[in-house]
PDB file of N, CA, C, O and CB in Angstrom:
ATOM      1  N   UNK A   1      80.755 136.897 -11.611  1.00  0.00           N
ATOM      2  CA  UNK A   1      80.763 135.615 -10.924  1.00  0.00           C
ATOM      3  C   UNK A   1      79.357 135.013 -10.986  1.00  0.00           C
ATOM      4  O   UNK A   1      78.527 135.887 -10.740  1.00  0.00           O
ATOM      5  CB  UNK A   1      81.239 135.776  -9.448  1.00  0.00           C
ATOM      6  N   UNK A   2      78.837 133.887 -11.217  1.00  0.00           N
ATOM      7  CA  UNK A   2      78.308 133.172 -11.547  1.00  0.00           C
ATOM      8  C   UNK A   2      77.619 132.768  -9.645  1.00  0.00           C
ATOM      9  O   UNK A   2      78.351 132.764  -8.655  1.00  0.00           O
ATOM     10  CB  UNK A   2      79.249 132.266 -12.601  1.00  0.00           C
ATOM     11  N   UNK A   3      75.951 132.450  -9.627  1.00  0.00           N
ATOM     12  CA  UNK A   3      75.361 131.971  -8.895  1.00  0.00           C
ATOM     13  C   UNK A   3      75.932 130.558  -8.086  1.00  0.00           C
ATOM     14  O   UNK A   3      75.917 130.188  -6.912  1.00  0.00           O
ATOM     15  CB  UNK A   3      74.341 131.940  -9.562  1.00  0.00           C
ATOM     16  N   UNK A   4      76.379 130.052  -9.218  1.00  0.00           N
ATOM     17  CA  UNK A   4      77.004 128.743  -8.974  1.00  0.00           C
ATOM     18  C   UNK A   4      78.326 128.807  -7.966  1.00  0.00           C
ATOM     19  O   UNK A   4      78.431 128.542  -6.768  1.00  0.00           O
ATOM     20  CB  UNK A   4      77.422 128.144 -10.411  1.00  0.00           C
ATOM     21  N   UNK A   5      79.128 129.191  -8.781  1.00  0.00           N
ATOM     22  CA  UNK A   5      80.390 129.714  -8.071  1.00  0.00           C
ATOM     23  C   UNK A   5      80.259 130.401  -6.711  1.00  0.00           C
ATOM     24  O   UNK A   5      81.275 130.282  -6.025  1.00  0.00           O
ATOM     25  CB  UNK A   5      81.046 130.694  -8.948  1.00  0.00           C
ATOM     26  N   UNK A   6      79.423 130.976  -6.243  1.00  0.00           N
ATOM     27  CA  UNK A   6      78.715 132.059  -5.033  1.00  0.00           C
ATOM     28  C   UNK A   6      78.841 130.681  -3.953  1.00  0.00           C
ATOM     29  O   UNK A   6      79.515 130.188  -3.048  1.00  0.00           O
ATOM     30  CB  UNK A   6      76.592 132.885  -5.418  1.00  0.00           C
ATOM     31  N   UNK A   7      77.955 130.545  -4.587  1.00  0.00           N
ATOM     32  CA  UNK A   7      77.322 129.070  -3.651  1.00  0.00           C
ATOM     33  C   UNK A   7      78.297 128.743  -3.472  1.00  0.00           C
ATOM     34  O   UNK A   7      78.851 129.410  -2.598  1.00  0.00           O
ATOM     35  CB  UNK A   7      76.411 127.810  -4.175  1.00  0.00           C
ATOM     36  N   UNK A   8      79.046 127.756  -4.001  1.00  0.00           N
ATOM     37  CA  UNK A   8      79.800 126.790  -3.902  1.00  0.00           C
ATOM     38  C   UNK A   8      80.930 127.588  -3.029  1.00  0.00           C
ATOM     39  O   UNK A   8      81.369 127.107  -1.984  1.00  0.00           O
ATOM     40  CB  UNK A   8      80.156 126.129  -5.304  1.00  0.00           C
ATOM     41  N   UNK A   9      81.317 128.715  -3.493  1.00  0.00           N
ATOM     42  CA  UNK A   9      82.055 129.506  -2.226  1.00  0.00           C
ATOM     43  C   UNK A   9      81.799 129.397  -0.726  1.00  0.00           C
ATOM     44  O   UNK A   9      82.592 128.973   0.115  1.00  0.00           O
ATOM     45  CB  UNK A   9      81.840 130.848  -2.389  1.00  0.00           C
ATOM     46  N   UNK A  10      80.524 129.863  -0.526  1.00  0.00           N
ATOM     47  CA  UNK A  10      79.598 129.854   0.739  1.00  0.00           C
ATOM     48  C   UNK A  10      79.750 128.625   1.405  1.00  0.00           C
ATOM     49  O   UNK A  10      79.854 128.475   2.622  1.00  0.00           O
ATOM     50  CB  UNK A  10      78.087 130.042   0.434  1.00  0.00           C
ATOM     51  N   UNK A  11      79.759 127.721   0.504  1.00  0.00           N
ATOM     52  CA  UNK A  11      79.424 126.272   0.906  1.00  0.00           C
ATOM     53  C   UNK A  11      80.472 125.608   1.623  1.00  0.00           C
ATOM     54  O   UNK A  11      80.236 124.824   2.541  1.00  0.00           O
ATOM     55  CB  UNK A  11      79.117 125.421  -0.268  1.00  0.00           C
ATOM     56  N   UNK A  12      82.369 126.092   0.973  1.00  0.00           N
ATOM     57  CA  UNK A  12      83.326 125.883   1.423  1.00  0.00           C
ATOM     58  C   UNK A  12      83.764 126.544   2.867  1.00  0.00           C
ATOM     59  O   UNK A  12      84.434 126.191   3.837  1.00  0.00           O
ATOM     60  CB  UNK A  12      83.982 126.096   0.476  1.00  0.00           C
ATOM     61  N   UNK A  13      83.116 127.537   2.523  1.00  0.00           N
ATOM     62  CA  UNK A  13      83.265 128.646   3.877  1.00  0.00           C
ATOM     63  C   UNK A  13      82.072 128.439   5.575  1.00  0.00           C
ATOM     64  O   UNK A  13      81.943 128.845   6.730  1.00  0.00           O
ATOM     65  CB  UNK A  13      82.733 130.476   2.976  1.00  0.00           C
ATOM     66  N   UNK A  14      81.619 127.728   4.785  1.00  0.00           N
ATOM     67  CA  UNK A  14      80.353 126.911   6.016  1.00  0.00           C
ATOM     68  C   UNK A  14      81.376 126.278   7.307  1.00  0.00           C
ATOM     69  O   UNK A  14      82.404 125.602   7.352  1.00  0.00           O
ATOM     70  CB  UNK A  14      79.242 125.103   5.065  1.00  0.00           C
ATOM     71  N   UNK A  15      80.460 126.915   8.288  1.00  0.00           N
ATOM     72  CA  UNK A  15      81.227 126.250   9.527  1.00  0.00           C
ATOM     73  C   UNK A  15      80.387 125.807  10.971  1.00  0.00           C
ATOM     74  O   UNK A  15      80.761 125.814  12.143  1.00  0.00           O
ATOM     75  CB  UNK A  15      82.357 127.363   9.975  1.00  0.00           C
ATOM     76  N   UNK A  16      79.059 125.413  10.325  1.00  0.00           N
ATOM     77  CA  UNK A  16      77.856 125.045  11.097  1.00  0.00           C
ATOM     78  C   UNK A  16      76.836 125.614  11.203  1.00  0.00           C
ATOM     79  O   UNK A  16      76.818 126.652  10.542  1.00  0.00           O
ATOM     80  CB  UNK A  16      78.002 124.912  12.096  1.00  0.00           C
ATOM     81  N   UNK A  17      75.587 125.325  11.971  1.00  0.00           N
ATOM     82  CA  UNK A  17      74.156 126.080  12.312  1.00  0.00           C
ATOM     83  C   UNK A  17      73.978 126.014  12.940  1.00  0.00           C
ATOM     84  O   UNK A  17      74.284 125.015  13.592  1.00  0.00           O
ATOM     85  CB  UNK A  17      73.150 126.058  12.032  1.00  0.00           C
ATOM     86  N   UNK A  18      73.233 127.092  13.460  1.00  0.00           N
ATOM     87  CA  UNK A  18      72.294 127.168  14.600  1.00  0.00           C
ATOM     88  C   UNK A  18      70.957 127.428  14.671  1.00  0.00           C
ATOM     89  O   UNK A  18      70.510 128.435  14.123  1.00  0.00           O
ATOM     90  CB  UNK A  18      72.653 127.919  15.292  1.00  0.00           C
ATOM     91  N   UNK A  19      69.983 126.381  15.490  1.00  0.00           N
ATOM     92  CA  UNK A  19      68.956 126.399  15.754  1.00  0.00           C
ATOM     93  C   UNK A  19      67.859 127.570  16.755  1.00  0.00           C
ATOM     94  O   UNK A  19      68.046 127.185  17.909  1.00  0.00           O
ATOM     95  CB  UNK A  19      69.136 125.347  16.052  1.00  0.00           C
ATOM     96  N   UNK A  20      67.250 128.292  16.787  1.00  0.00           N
ATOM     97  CA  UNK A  20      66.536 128.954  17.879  1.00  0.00           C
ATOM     98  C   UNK A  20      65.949 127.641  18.863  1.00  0.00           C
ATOM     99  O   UNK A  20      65.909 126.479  18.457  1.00  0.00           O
ATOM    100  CB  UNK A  20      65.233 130.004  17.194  1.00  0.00           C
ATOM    101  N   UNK A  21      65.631 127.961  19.853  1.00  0.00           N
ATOM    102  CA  UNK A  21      64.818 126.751  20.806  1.00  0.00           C
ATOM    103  C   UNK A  21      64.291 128.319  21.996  1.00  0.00           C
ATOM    104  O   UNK A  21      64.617 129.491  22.187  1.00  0.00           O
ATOM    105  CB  UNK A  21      66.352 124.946  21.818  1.00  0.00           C
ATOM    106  N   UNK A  22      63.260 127.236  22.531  1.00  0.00           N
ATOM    107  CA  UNK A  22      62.697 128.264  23.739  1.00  0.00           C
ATOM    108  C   UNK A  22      62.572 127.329  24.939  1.00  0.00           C
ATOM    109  O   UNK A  22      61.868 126.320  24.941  1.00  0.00           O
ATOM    110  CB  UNK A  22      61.068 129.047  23.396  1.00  0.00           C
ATOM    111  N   UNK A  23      63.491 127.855  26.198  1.00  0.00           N
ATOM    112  CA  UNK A  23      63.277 127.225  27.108  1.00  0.00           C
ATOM    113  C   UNK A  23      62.195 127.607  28.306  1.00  0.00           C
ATOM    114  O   UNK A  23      61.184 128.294  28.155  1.00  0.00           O
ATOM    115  CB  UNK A  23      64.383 127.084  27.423  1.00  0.00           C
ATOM    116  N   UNK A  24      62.640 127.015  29.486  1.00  0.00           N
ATOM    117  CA  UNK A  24      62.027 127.115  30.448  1.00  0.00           C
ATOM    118  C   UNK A  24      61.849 128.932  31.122  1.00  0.00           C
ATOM    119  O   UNK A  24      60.799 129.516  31.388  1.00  0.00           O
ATOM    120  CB  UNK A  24      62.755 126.047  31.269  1.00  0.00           C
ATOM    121  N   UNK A  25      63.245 129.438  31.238  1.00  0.00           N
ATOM    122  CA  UNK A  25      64.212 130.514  31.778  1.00  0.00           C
ATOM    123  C   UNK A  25      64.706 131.774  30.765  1.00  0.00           C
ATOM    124  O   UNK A  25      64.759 132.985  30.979  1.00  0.00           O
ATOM    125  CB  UNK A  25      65.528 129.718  32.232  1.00  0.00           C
ATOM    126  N   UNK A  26      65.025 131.016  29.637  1.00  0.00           N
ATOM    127  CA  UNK A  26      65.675 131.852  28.128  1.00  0.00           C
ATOM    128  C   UNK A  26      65.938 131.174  27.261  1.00  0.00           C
ATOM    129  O   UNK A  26      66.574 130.119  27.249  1.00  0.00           O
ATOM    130  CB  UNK A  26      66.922 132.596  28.125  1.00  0.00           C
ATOM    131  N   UNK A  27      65.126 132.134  25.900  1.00  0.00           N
ATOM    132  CA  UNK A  27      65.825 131.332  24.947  1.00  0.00           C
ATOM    133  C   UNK A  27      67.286 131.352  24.619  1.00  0.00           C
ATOM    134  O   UNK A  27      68.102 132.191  25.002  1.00  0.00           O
ATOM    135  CB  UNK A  27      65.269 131.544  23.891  1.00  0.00           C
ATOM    136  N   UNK A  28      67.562 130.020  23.644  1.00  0.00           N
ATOM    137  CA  UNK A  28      69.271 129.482  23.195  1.00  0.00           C
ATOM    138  C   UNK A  28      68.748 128.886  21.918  1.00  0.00           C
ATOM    139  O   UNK A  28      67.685 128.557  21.393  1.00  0.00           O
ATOM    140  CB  UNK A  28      70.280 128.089  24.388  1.00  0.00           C
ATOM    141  N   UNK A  29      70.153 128.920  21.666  1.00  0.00           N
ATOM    142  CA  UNK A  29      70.267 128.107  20.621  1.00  0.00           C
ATOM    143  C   UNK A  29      71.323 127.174  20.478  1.00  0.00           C
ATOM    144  O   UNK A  29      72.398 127.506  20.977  1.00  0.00           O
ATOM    145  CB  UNK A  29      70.260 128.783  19.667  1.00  0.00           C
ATOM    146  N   UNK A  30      71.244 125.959  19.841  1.00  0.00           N
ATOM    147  CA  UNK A  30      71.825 125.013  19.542  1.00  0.00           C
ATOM    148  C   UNK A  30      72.077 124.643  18.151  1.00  0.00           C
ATOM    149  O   UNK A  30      71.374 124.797  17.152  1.00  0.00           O
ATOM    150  CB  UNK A  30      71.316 124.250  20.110  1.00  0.00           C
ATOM    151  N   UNK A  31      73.502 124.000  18.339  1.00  0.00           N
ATOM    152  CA  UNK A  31      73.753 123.822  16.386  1.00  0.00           C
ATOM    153  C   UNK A  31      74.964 122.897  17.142  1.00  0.00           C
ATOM    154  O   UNK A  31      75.292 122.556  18.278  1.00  0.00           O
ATOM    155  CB  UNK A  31      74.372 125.710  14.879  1.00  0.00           C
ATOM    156  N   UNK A  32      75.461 122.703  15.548  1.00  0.00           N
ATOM    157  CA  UNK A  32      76.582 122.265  14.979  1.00  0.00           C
ATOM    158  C   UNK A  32      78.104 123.190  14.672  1.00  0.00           C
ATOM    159  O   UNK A  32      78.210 124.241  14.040  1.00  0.00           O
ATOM    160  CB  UNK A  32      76.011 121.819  13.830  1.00  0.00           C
ATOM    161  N   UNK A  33      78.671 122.772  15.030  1.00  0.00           N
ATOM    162  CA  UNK A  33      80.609 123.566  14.661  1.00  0.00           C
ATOM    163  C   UNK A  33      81.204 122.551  13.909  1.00  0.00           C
ATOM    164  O   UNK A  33      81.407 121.409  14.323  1.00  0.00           O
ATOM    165  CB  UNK A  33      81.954 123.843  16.280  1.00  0.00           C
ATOM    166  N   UNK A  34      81.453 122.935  12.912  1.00  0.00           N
ATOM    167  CA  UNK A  34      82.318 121.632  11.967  1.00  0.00           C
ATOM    168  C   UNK A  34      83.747 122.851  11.828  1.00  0.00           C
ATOM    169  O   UNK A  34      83.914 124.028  11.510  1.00  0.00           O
ATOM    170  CB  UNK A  34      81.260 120.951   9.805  1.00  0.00           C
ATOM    171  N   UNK A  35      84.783 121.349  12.424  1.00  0.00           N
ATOM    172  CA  UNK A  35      86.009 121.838  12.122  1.00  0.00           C
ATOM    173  C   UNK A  35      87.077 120.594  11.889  1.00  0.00           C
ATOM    174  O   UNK A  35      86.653 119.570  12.424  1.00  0.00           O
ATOM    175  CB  UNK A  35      86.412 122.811  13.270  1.00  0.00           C
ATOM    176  N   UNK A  36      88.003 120.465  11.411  1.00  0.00           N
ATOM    177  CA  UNK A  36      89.188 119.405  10.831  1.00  0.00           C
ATOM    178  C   UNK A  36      90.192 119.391  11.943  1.00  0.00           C
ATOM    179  O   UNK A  36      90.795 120.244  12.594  1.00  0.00           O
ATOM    180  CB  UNK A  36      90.011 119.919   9.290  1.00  0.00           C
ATOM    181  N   UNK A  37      90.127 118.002  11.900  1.00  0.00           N
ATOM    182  CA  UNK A  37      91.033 117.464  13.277  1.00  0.00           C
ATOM    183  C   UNK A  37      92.405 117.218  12.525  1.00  0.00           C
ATOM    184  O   UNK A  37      92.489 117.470  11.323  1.00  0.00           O
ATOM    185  CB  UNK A  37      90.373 115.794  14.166  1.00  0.00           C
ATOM    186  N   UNK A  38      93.686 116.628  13.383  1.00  0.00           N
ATOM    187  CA  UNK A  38      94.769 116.682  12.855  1.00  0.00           C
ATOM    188  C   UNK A  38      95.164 116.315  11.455  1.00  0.00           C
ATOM    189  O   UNK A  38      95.968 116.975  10.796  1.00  0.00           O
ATOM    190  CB  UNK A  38      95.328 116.149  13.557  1.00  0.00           C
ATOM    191  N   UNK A  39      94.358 114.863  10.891  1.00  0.00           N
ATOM    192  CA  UNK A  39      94.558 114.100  10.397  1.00  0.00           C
ATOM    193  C   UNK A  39      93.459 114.881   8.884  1.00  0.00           C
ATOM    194  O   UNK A  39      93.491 114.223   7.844  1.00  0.00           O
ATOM    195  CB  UNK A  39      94.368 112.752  11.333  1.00  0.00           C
ATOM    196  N   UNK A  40      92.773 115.918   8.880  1.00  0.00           N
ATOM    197  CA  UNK A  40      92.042 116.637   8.093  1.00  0.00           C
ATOM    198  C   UNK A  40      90.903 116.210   7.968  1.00  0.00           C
ATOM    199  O   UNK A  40      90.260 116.303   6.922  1.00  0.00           O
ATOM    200  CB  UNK A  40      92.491 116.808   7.055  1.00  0.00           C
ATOM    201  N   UNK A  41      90.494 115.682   9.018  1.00  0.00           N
ATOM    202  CA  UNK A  41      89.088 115.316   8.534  1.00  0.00           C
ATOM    203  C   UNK A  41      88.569 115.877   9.524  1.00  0.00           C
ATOM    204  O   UNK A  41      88.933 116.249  10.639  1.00  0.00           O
ATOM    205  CB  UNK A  41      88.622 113.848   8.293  1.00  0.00           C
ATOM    206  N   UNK A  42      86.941 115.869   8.454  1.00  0.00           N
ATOM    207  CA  UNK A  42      85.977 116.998   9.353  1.00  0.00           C
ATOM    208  C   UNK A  42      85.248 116.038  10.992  1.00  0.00           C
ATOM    209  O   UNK A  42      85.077 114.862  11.313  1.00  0.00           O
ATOM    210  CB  UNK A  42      84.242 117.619   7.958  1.00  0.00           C
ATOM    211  N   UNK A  43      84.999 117.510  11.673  1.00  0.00           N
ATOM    212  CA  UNK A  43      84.571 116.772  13.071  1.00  0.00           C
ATOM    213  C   UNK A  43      83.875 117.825  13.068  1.00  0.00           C
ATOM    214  O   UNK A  43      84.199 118.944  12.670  1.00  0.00           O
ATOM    215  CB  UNK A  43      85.561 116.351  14.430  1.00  0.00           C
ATOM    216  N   UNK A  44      82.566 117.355  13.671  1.00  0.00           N
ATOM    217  CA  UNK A  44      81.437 117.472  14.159  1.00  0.00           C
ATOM    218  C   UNK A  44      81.279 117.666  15.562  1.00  0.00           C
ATOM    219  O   UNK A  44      81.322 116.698  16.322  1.00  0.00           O
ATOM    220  CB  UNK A  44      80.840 116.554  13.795  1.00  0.00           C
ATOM    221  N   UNK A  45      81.004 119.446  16.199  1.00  0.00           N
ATOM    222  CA  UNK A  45      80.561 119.513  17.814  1.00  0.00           C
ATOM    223  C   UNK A  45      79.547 119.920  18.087  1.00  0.00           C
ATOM    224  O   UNK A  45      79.337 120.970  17.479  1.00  0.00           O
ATOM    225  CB  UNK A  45      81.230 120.215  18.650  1.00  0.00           C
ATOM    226  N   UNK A  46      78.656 119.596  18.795  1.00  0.00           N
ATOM    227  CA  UNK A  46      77.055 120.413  19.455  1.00  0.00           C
ATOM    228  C   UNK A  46      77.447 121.488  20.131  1.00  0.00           C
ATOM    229  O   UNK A  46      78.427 121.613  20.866  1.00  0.00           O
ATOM    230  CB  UNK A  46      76.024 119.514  20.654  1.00  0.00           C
ATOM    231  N   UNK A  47      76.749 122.141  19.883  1.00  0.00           N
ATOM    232  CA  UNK A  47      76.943 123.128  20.959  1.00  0.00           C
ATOM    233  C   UNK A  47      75.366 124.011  21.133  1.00  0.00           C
ATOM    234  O   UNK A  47      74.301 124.149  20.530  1.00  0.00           O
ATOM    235  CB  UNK A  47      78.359 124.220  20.468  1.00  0.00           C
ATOM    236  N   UNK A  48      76.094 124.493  22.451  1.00  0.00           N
ATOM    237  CA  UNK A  48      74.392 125.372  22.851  1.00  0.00           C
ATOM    238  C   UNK A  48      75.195 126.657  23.356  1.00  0.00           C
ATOM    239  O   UNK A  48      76.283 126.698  23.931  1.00  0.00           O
ATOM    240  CB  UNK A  48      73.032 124.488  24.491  1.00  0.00           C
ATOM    241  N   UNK A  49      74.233 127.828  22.924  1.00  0.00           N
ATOM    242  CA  UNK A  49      74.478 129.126  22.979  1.00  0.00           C
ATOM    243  C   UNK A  49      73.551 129.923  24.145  1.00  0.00           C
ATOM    244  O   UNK A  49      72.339 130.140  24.125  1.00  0.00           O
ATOM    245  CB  UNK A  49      74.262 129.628  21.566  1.00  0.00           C
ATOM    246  N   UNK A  50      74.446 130.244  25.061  1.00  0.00           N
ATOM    247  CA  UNK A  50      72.891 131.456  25.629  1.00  0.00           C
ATOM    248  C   UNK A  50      73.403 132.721  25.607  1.00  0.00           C
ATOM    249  O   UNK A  50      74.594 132.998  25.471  1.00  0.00           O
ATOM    250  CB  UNK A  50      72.166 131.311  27.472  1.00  0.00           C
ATOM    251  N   UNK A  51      72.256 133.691  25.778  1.00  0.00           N
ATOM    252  CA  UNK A  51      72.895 134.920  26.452  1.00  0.00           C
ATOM    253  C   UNK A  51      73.251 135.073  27.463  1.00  0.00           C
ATOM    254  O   UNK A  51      72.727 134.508  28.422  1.00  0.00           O
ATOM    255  CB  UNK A  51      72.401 135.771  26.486  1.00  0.00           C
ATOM    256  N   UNK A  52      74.632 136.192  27.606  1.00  0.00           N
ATOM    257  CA  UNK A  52      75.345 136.556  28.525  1.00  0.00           C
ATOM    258  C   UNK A  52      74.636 137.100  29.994  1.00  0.00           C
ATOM    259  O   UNK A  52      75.037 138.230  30.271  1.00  0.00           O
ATOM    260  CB  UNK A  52      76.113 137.458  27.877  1.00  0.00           C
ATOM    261  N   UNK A  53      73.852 136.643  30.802  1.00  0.00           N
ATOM    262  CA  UNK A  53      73.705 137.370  31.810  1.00  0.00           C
ATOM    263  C   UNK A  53      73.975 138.112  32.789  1.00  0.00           C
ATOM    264  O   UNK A  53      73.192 138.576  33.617  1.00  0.00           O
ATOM    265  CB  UNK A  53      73.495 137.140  32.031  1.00  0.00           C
ATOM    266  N   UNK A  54      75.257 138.255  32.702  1.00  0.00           N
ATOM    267  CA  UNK A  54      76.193 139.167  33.371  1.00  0.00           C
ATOM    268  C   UNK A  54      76.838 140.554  32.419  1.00  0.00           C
ATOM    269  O   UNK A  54      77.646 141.327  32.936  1.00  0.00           O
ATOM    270  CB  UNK A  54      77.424 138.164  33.852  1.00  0.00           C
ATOM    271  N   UNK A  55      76.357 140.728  30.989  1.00  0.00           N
ATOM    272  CA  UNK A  55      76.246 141.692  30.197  1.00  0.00           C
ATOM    273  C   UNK A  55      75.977 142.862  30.638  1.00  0.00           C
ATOM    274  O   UNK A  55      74.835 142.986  31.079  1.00  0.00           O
ATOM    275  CB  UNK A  55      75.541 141.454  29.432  1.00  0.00           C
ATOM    276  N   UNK A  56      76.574 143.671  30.668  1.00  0.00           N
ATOM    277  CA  UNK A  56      75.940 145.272  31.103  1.00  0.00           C
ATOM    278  C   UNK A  56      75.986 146.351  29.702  1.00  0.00           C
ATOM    279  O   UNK A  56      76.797 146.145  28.799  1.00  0.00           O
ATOM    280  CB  UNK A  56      77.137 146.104  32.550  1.00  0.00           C
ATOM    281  N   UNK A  57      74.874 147.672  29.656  1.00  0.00           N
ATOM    282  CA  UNK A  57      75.862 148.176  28.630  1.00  0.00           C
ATOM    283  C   UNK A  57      76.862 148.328  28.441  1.00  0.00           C
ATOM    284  O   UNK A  57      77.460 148.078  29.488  1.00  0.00           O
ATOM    285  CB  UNK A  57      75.846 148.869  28.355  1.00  0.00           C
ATOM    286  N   UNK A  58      77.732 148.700  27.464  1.00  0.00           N
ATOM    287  CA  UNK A  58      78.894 149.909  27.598  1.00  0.00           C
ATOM    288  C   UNK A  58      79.926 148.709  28.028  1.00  0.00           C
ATOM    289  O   UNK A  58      80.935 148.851  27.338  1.00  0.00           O
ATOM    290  CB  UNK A  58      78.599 151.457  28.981  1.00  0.00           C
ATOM    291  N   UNK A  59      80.049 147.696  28.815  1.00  0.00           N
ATOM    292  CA  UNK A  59      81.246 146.890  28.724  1.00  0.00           C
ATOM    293  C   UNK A  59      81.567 145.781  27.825  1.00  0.00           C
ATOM    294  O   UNK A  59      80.800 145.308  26.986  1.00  0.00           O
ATOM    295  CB  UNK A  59      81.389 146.421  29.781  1.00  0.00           C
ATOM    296  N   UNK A  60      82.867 145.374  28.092  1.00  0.00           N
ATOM    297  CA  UNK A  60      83.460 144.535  26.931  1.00  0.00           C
ATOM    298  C   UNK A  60      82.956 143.134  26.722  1.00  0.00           C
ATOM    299  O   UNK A  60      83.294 142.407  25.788  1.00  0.00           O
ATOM    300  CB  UNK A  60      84.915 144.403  27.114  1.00  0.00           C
ATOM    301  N   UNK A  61      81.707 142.678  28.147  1.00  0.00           N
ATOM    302  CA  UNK A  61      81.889 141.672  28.054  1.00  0.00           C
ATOM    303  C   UNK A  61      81.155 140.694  26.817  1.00  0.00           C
ATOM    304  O   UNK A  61      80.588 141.420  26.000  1.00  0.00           O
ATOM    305  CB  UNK A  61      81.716 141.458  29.204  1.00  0.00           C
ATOM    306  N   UNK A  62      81.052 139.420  26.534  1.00  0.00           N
ATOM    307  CA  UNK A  62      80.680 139.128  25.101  1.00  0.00           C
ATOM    308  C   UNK A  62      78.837 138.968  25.377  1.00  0.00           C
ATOM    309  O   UNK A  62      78.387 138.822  26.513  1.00  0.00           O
ATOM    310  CB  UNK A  62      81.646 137.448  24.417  1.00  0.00           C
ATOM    311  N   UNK A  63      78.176 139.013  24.454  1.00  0.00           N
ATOM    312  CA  UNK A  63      76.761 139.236  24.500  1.00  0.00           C
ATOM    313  C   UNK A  63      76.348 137.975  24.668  1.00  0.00           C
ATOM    314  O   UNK A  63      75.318 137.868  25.333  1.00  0.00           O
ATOM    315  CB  UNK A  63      76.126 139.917  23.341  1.00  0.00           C
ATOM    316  N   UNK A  64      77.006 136.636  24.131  1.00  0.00           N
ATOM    317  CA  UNK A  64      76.330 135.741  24.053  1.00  0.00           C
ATOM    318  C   UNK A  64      77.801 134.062  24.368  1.00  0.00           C
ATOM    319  O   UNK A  64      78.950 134.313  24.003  1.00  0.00           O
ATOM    320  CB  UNK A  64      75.392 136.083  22.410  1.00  0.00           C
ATOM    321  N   UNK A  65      77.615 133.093  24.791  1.00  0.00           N
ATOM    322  CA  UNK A  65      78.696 132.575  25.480  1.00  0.00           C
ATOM    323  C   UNK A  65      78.113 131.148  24.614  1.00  0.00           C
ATOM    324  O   UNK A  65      76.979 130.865  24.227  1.00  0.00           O
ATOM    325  CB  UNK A  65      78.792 132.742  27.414  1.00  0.00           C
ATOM    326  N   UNK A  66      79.231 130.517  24.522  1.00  0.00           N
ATOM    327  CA  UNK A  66      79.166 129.109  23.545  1.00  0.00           C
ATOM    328  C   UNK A  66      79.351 128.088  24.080  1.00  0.00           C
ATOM    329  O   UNK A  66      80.525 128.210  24.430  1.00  0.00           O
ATOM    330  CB  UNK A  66      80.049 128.946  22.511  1.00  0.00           C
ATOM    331  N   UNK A  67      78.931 126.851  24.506  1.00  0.00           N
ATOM    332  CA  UNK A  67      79.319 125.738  25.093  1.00  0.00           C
ATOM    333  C   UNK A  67      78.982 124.591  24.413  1.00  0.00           C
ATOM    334  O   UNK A  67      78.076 124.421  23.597  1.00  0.00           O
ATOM    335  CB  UNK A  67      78.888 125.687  26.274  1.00  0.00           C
ATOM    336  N   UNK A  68      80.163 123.488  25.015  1.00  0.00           N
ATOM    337  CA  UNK A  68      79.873 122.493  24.355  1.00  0.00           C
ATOM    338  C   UNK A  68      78.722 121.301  24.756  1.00  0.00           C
ATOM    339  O   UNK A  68      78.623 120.930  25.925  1.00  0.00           O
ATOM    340  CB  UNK A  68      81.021 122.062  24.228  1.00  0.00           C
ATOM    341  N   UNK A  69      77.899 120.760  23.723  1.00  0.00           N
ATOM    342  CA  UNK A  69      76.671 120.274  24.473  1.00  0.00           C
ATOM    343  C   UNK A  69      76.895 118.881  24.779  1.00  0.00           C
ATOM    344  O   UNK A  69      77.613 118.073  24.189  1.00  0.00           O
ATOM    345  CB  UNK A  69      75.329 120.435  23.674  1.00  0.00           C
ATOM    346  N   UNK A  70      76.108 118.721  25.874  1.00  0.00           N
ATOM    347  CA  UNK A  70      76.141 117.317  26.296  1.00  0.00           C
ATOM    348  C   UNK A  70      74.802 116.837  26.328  1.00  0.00           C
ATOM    349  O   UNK A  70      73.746 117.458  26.439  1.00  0.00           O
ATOM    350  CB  UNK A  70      76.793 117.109  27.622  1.00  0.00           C
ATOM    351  N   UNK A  71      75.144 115.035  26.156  1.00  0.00           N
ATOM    352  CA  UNK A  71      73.783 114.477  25.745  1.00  0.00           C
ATOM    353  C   UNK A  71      72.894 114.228  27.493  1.00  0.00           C
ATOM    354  O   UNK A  71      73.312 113.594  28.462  1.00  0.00           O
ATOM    355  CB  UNK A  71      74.118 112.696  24.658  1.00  0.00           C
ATOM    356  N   UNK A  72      71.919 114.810  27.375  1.00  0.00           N
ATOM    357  CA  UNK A  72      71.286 114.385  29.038  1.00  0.00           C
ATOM    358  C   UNK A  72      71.047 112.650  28.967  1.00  0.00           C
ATOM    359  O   UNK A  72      70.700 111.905  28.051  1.00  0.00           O
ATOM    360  CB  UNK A  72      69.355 115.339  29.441  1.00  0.00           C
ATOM    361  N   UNK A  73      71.442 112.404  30.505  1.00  0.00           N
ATOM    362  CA  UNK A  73      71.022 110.821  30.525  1.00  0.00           C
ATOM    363  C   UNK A  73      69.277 110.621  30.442  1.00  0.00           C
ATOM    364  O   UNK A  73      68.608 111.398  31.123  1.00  0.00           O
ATOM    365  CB  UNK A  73      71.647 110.071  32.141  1.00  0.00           C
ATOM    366  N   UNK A  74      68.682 109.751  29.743  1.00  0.00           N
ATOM    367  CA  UNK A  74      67.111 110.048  29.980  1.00  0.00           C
ATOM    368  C   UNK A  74      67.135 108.413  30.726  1.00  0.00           C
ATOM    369  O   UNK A  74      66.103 107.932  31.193  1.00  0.00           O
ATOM    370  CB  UNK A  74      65.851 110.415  28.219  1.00  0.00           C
TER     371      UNK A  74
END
């Protein structure tokens, strides 16, 4: 398989990014989720990531929690 072909695989299989940031409290991160709405076209969501603070070892709960971002009023 060819470099080209790789890529271009990867590229189809893309489903957003995420940024590092450092806050006040903990760092997060923020990105993009691209996914296809009814009609097949792509849509675009923000989102911001933190860690789980209610995480303990040894349990199930998830390490890190996803939300959708909202724009602050300035």
């Amino acid at each position: 398989m060819s470099n080209t072909n790789q890529q271009s695989e990867w590229q189809k299989r893309e489903r957003g990014a995420l940024w590092k940031k450092q806050g006040q409290s903990q760092n997060y991160l923020t990105g993009v989720i691209k996914s296809l709405d009814d009609m097949g076209q792509e849509v675009k969501s923000k989102i911001i990531v933190f860690a789980n603070k209610n995480k303990q070892d040894g349990d199930n709960k998830p390490d890190f929690i996803i939300y959708e971002s909202k724009e602050l009023n300035q």
